[in-house]
Structure formats: structure tokens, C-alpha cells
N, CA, C and O atoms as a GROMACS GRO file, in nm:
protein
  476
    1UNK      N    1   0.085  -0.118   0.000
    1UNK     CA    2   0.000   0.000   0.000
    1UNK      C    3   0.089   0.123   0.000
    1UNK      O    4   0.200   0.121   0.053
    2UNK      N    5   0.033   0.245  -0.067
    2UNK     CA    6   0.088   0.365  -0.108
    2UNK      C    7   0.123   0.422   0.036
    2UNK      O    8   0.067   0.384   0.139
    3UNK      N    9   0.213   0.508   0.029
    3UNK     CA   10   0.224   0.624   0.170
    3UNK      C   11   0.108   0.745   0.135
    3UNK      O   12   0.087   0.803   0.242
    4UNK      N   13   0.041   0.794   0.046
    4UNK     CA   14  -0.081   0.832   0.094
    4UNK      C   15  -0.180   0.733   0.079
    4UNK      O   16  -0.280   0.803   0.091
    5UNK      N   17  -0.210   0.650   0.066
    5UNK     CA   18  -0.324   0.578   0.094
    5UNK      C   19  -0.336   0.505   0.255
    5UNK      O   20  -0.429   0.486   0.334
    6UNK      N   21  -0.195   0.478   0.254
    6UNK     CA   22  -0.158   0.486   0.422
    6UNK      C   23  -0.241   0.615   0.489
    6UNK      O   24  -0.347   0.615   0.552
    7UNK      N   25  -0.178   0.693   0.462
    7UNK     CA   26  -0.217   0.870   0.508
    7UNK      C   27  -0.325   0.876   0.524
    7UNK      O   28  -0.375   0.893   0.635
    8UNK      N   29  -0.407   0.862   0.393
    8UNK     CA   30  -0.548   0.856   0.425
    8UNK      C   31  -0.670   0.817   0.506
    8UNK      O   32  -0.770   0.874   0.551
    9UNK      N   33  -0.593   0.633   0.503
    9UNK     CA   34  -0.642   0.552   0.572
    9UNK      C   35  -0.678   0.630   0.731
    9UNK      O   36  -0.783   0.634   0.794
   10UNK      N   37  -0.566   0.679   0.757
   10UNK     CA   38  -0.516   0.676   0.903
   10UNK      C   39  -0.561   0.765   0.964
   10UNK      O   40  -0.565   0.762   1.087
   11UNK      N   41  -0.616   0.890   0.877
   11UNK     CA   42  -0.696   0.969   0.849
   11UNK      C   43  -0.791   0.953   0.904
   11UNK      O   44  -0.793   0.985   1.023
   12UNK      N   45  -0.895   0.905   0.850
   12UNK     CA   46  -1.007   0.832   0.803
   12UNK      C   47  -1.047   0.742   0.968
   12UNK      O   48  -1.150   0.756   1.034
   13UNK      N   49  -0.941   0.663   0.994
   13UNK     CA   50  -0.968   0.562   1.122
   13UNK      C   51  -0.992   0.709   1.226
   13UNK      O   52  -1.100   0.754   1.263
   14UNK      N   53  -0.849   0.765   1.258
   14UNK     CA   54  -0.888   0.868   1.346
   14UNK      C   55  -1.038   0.904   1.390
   14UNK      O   56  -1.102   0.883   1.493
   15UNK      N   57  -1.066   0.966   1.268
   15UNK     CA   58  -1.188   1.045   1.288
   15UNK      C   59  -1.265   0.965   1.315
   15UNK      O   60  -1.347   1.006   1.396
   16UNK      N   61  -1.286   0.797   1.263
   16UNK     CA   62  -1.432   0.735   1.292
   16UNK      C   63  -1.386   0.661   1.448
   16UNK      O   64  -1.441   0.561   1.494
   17UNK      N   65  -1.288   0.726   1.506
   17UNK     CA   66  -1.305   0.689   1.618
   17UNK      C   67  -1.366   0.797   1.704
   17UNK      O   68  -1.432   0.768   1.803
   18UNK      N   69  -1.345   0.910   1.670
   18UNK     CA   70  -1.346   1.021   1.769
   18UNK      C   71  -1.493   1.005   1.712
   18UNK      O   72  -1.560   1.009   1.815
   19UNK      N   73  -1.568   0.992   1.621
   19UNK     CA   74  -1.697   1.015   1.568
   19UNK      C   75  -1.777   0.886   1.647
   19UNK      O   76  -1.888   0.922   1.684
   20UNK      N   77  -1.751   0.767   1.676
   20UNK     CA   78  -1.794   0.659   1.765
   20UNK      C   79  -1.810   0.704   1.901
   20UNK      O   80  -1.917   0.712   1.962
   21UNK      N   81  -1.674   0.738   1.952
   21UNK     CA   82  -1.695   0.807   2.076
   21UNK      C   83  -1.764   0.881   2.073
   21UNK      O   84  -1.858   0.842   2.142
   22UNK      N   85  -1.794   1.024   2.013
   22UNK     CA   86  -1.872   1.141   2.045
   22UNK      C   87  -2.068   0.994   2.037
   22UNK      O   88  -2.151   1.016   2.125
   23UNK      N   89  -2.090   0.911   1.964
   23UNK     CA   90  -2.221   0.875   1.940
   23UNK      C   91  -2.217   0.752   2.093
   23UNK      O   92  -2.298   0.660   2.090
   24UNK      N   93  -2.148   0.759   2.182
   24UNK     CA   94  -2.149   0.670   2.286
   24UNK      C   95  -2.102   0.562   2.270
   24UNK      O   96  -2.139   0.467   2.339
   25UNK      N   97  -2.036   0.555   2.202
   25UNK     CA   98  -1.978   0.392   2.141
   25UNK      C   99  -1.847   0.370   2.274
   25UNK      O  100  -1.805   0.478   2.315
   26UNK      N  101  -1.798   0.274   2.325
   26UNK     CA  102  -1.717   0.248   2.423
   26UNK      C  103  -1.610   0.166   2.310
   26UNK      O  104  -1.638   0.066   2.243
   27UNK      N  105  -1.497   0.232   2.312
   27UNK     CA  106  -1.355   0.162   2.150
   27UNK      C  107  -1.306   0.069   2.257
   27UNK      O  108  -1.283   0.098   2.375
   28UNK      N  109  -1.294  -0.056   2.193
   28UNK     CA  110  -1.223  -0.190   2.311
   28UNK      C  111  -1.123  -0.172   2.217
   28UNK      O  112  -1.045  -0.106   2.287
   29UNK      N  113  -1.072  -0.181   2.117
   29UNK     CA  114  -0.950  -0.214   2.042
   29UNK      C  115  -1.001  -0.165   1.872
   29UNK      O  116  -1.110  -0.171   1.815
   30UNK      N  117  -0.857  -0.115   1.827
   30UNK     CA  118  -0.872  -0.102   1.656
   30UNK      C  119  -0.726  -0.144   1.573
   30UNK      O  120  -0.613  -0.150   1.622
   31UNK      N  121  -0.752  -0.160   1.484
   31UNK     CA  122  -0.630  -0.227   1.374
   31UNK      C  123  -0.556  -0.343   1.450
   31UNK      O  124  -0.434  -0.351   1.467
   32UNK      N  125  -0.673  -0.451   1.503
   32UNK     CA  126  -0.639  -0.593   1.512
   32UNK      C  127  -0.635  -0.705   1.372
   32UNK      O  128  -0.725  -0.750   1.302
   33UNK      N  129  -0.534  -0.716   1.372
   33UNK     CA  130  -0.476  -0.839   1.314
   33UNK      C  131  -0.503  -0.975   1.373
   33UNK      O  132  -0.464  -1.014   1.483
   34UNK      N  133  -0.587  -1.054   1.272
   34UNK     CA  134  -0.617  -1.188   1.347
   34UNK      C  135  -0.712  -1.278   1.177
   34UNK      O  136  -0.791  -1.255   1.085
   35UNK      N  137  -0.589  -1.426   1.261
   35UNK     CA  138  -0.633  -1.488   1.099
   35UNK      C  139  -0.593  -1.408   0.969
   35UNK      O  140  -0.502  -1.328   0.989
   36UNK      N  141  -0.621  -1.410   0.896
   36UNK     CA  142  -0.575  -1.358   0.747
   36UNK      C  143  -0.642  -1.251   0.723
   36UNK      O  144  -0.660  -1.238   0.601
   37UNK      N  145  -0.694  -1.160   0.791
   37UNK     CA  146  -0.788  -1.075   0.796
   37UNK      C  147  -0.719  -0.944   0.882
   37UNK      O  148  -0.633  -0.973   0.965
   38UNK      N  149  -0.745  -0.843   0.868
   38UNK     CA  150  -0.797  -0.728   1.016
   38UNK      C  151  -0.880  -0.645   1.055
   38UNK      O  152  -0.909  -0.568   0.962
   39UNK      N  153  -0.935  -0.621   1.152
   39UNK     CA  154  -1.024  -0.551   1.176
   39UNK      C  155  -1.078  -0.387   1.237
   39UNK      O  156  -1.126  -0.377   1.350
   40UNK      N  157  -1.062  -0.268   1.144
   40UNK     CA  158  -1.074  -0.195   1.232
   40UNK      C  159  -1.046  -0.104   1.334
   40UNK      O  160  -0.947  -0.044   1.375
   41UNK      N  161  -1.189  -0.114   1.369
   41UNK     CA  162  -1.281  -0.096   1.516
   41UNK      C  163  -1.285  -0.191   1.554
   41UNK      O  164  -1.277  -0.280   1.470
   42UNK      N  165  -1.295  -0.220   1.660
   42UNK     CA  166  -1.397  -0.264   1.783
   42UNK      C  167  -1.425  -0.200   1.905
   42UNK      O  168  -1.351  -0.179   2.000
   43UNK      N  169  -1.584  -0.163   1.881
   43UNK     CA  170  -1.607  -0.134   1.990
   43UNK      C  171  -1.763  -0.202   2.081
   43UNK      O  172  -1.801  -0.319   2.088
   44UNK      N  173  -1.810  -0.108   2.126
   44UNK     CA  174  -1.925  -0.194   2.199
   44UNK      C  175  -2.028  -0.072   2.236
   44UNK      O  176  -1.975   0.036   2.264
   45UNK      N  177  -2.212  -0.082   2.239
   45UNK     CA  178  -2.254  -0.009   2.304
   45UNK      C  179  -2.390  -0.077   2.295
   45UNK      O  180  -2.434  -0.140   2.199
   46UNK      N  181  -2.442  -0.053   2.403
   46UNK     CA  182  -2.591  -0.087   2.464
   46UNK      C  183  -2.561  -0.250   2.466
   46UNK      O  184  -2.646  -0.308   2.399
   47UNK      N  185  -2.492  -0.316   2.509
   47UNK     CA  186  -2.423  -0.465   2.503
   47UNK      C  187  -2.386  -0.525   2.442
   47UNK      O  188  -2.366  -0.644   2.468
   48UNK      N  189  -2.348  -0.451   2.293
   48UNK     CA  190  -2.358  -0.511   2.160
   48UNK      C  191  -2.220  -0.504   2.146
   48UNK      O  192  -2.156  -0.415   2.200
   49UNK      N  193  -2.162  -0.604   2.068
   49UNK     CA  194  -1.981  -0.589   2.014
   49UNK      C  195  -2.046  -0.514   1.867
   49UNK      O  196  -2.150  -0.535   1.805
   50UNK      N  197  -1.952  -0.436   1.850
   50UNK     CA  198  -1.968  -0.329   1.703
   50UNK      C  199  -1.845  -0.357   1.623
   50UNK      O  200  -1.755  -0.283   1.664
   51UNK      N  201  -1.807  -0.433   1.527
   51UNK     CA  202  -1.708  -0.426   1.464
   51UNK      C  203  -1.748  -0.315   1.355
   51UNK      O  204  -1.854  -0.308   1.292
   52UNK      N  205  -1.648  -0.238   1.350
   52UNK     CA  206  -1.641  -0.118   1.235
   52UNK      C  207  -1.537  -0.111   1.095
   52UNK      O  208  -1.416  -0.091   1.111
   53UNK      N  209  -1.584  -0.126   0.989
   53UNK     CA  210  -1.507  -0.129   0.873
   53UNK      C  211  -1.500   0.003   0.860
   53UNK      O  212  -1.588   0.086   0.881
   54UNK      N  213  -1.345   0.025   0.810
   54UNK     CA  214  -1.334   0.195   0.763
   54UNK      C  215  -1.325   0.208   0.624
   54UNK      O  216  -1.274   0.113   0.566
   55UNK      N  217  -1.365   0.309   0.554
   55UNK     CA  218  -1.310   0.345   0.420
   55UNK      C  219  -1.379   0.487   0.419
   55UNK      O  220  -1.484   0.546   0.445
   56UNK      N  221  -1.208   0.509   0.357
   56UNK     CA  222  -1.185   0.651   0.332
   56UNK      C  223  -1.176   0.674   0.192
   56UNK      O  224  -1.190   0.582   0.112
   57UNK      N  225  -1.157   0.769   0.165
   57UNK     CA  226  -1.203   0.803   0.012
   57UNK      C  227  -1.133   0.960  -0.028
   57UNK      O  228  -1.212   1.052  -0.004
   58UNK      N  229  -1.037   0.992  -0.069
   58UNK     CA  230  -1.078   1.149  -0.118
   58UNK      C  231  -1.096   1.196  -0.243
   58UNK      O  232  -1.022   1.284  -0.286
   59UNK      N  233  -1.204   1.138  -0.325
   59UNK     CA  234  -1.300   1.133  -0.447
   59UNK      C  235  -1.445   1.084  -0.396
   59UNK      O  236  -1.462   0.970  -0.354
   60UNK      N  237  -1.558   1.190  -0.404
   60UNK     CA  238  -1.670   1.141  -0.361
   60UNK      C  239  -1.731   1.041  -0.438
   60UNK      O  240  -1.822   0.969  -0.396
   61UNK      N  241  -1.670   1.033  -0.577
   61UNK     CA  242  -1.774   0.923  -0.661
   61UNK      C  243  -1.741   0.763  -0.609
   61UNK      O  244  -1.822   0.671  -0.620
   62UNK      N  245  -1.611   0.752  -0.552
   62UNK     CA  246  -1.626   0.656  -0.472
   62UNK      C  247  -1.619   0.611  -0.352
   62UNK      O  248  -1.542   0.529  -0.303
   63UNK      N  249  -1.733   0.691  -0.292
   63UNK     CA  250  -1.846   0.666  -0.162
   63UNK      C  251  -1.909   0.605  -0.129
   63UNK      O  252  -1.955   0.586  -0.016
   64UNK      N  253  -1.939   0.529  -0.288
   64UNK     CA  254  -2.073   0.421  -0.240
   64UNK      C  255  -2.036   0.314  -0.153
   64UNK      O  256  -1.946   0.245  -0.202
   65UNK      N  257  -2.076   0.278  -0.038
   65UNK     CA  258  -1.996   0.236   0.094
   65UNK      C  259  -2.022   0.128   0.039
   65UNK      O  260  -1.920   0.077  -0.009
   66UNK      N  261  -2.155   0.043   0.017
   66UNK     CA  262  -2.146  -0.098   0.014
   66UNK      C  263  -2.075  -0.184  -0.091
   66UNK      O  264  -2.037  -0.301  -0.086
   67UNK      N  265  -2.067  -0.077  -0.202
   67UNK     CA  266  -1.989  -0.164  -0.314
   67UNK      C  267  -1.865  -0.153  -0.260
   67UNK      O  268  -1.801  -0.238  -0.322
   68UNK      N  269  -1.810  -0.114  -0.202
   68UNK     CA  270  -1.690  -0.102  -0.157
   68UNK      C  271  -1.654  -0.266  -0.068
   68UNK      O  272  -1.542  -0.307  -0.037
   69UNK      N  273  -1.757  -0.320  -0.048
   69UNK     CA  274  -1.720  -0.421   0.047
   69UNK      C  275  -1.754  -0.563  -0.099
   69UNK      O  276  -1.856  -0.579  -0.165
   70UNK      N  277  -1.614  -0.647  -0.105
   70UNK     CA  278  -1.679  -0.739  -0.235
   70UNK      C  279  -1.708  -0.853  -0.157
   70UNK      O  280  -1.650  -0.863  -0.049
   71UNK      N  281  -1.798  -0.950  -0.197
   71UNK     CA  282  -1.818  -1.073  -0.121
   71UNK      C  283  -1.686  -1.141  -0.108
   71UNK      O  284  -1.718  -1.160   0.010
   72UNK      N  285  -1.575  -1.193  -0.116
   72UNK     CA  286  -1.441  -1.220  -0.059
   72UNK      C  287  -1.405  -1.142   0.051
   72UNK      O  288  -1.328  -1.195   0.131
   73UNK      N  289  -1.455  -0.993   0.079
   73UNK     CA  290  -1.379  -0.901   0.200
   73UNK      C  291  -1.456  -0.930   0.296
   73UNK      O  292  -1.405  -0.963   0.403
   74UNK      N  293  -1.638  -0.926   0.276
   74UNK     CA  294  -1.714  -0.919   0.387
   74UNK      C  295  -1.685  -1.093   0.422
   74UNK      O  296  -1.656  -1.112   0.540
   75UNK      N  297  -1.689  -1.187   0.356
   75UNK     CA  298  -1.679  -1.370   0.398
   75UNK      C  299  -1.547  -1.310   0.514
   75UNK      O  300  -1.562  -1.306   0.636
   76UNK      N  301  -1.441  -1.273   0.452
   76UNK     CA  302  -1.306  -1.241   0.523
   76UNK      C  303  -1.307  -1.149   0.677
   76UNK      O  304  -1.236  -1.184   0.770
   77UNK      N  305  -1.385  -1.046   0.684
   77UNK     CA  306  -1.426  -0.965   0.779
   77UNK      C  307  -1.511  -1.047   0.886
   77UNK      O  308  -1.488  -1.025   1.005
   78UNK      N  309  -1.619  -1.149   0.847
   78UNK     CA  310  -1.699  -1.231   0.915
   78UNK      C  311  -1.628  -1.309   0.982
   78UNK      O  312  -1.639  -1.313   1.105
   79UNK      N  313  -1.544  -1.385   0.916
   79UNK     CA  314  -1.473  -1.478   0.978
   79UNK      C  315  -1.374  -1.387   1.082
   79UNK      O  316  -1.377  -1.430   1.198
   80UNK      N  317  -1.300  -1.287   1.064
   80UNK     CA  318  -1.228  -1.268   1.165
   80UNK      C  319  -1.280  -1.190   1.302
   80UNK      O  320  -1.211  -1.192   1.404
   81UNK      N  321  -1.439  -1.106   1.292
   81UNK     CA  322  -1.529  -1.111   1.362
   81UNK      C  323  -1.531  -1.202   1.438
   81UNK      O  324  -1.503  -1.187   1.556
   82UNK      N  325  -1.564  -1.311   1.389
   82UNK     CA  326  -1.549  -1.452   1.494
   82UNK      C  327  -1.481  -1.487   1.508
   82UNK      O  328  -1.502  -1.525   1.623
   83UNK      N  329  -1.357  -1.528   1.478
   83UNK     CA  330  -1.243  -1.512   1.544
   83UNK      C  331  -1.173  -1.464   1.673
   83UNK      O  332  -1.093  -1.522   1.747
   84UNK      N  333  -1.231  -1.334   1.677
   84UNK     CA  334  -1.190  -1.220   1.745
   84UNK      C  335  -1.323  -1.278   1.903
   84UNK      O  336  -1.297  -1.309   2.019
   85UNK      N  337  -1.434  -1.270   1.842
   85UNK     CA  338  -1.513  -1.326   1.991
   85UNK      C  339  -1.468  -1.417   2.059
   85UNK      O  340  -1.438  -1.404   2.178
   86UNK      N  341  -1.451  -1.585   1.955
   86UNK     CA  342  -1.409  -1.654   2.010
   86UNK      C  343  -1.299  -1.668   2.055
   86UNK      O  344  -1.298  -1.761   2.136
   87UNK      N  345  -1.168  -1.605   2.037
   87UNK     CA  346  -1.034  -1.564   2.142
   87UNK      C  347  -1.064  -1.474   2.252
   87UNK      O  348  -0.992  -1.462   2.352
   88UNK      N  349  -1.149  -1.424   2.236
   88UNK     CA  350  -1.152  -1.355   2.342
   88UNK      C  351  -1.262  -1.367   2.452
   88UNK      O  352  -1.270  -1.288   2.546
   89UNK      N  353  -1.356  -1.484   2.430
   89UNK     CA  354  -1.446  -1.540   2.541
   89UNK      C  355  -1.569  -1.429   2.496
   89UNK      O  356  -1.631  -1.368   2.584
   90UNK      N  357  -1.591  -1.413   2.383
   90UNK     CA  358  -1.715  -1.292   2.371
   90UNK      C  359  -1.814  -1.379   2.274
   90UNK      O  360  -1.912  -1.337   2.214
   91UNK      N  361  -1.763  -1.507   2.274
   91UNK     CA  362  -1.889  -1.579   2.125
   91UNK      C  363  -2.013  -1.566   2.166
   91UNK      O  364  -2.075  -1.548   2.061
   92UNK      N  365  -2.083  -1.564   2.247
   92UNK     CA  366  -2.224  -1.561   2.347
   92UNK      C  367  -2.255  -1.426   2.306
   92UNK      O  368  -2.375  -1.403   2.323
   93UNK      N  369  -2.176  -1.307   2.247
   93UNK     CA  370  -2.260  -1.182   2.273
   93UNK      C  371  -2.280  -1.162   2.138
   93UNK      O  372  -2.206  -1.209   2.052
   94UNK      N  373  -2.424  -1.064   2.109
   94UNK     CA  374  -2.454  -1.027   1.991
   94UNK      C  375  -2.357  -0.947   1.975
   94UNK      O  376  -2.294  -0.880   2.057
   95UNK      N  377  -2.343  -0.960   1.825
   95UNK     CA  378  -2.233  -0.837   1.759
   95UNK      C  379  -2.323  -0.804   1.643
   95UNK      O  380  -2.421  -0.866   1.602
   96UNK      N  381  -2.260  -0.676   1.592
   96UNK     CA  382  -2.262  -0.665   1.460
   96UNK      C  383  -2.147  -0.583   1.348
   96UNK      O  384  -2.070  -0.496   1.390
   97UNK      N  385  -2.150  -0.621   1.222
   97UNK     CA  386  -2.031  -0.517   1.174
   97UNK      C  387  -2.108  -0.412   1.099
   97UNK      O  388  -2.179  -0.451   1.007
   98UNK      N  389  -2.101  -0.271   1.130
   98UNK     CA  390  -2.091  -0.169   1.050
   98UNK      C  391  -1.960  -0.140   0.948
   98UNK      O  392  -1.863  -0.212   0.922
   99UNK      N  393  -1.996   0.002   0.899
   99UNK     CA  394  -1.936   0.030   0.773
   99UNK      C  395  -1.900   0.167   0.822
   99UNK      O  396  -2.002   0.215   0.872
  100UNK      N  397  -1.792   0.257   0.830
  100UNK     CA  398  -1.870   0.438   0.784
  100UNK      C  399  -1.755   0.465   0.694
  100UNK      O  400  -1.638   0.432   0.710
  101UNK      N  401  -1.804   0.524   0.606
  101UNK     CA  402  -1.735   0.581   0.472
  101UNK      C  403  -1.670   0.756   0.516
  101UNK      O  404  -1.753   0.820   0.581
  102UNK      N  405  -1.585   0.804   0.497
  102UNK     CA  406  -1.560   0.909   0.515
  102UNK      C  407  -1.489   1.030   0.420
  102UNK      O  408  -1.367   1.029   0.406
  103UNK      N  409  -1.565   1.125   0.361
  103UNK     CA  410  -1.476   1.141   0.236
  103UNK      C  411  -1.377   1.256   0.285
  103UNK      O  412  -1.443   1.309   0.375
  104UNK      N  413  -1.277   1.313   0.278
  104UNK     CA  414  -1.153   1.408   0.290
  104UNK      C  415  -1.159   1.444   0.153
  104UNK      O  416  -1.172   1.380   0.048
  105UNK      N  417  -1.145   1.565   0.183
  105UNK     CA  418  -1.131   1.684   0.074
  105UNK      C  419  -0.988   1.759   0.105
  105UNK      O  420  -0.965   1.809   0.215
  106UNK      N  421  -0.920   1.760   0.024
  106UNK     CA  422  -0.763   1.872   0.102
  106UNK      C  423  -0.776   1.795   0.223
  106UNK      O  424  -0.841   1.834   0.320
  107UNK      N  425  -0.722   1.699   0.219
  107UNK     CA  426  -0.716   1.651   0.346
  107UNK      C  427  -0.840   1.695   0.513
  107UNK      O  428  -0.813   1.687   0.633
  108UNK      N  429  -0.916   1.720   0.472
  108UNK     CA  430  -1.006   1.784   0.610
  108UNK      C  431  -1.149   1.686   0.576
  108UNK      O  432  -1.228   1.692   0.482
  109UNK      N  433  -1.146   1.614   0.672
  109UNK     CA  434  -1.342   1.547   0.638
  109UNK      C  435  -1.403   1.665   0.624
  109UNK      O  436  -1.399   1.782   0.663
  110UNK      N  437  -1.472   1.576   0.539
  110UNK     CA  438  -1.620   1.680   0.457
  110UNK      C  439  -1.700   1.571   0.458
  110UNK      O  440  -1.750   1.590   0.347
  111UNK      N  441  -1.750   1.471   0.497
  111UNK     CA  442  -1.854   1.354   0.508
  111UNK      C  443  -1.796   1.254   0.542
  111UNK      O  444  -1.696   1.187   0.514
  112UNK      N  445  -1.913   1.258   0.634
  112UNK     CA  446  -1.868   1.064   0.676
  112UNK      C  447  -2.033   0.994   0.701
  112UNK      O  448  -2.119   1.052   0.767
  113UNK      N  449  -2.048   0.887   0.648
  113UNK     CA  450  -2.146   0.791   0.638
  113UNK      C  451  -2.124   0.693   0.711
  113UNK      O  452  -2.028   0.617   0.704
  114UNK      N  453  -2.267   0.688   0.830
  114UNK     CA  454  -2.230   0.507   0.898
  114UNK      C  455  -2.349   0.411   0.885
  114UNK      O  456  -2.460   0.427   0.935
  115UNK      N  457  -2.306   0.306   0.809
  115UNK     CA  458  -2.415   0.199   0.739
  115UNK      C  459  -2.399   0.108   0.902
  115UNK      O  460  -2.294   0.047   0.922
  116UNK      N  461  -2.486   0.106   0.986
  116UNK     CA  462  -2.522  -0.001   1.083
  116UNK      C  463  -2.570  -0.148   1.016
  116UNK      O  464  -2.665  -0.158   0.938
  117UNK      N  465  -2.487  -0.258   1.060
  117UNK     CA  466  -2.533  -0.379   1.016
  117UNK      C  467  -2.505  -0.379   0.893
  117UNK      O  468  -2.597  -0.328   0.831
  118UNK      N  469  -2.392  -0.423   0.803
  118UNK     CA  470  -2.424  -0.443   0.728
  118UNK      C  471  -2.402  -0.610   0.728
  118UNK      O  472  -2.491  -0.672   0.670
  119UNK      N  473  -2.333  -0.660   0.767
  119UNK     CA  474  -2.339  -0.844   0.764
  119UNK      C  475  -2.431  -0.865   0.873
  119UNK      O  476  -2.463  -0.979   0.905
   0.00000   0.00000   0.00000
């Protein structure tokens, strides 16, 4: 991966953390590595595990959050979802994975989108 797409990325995570927090979200961990996969977010709120996919973008035409996820990433994201419960004694709790898209303009967010549930 590029050193700005790095940049971006990193960007991008920042903010959808500080943007989780400000919506009550409690962050347990982010940019876990596990299995062939990584994940993220993780966080948790109203008892729920929240895994969070990021994508950043600085071109709005590609925003559209869900195409962004291809059936190989979300199978890949699922599995390390579970993964991640079951190492860590959490398989018993509902989870779910969101999405939020965030677009940067000159580097400064100018939108961010959060798709709840999408697997």
C-alpha cells in the first residue's frame, strides 16, 4: 500500500473513532490483526460488540460504501469477527459489523457515512 493511501487511511480511522466516541460507542480495540484478515474498530454499546469497517475516500464518486465491500472481504471480515469473539471469550454476545465511509477533501473530512449492520 501507497504512503498516501496509508495517510489517508489513518486519516479516516482517526476520525471514525473520535466520531464513535462522540455517538457513545465504548472503542475496546482497533487495527487488530487476526487470521488472514484485520479488523478496524472494535467497539461496543448498549451490550452489543460493534465491529467497524473503515473506508476513506478522497473522491466522492467513490463513496458508495457498500460496493466497496466485495463478497471475498465481507466472507473475510466475518470470519475474523469470529475469530476475534471466540479468542476472546465474547462468542455468546450479539455483535454486529458496520461500515462508515468518510470522504476528505484537502485533506479535512467533509462527510462521513455510517451503514449499521451491514453483515
Amino acid at each position: 500500500m501507497g504512503m498516501y493511501k496509508k495517510y489517508v487511511g489513518k486519516i479516516g480511522e482517526d476520525y471514525a473513532l473520535l466520531y464513535l466516541q462522540k455517538k457513545g460507542y465504548r472503542i475496546v480495540n482497533h487495527n487488530v490483526r487476526i487470521g488472514r484478515g484485520e479488523i478496524d474498530i472494535v467497539s461496543s454499546k448498549d451490550n452489543v460488540i460493534i465491529f467497524v469497517e473503515v473506508k476513506t475516500r478522497s473522491c466522492e464518486k467513490y463513496l458508495d460504501l457498500l460496493d466497496s465491500i466485495s463478497e471475498s472481504k465481507e466472507e473475510m471480515l466475518l470470519q475474523s469477527c469470529e475469530l476475534y469473539l471466540e479468542q476472546n471469550g465474547l462468542s455468546t454476545r450479539d455483535f454486529r459489523i458496520d461500515l462508515i465511509g468518510i470522504l476528505l477533501t484537502k485533506g479535512i473530512v467533509t462527510k462521513i457515512k455510517h451503514v449499521e449492520g451491514i453483515i
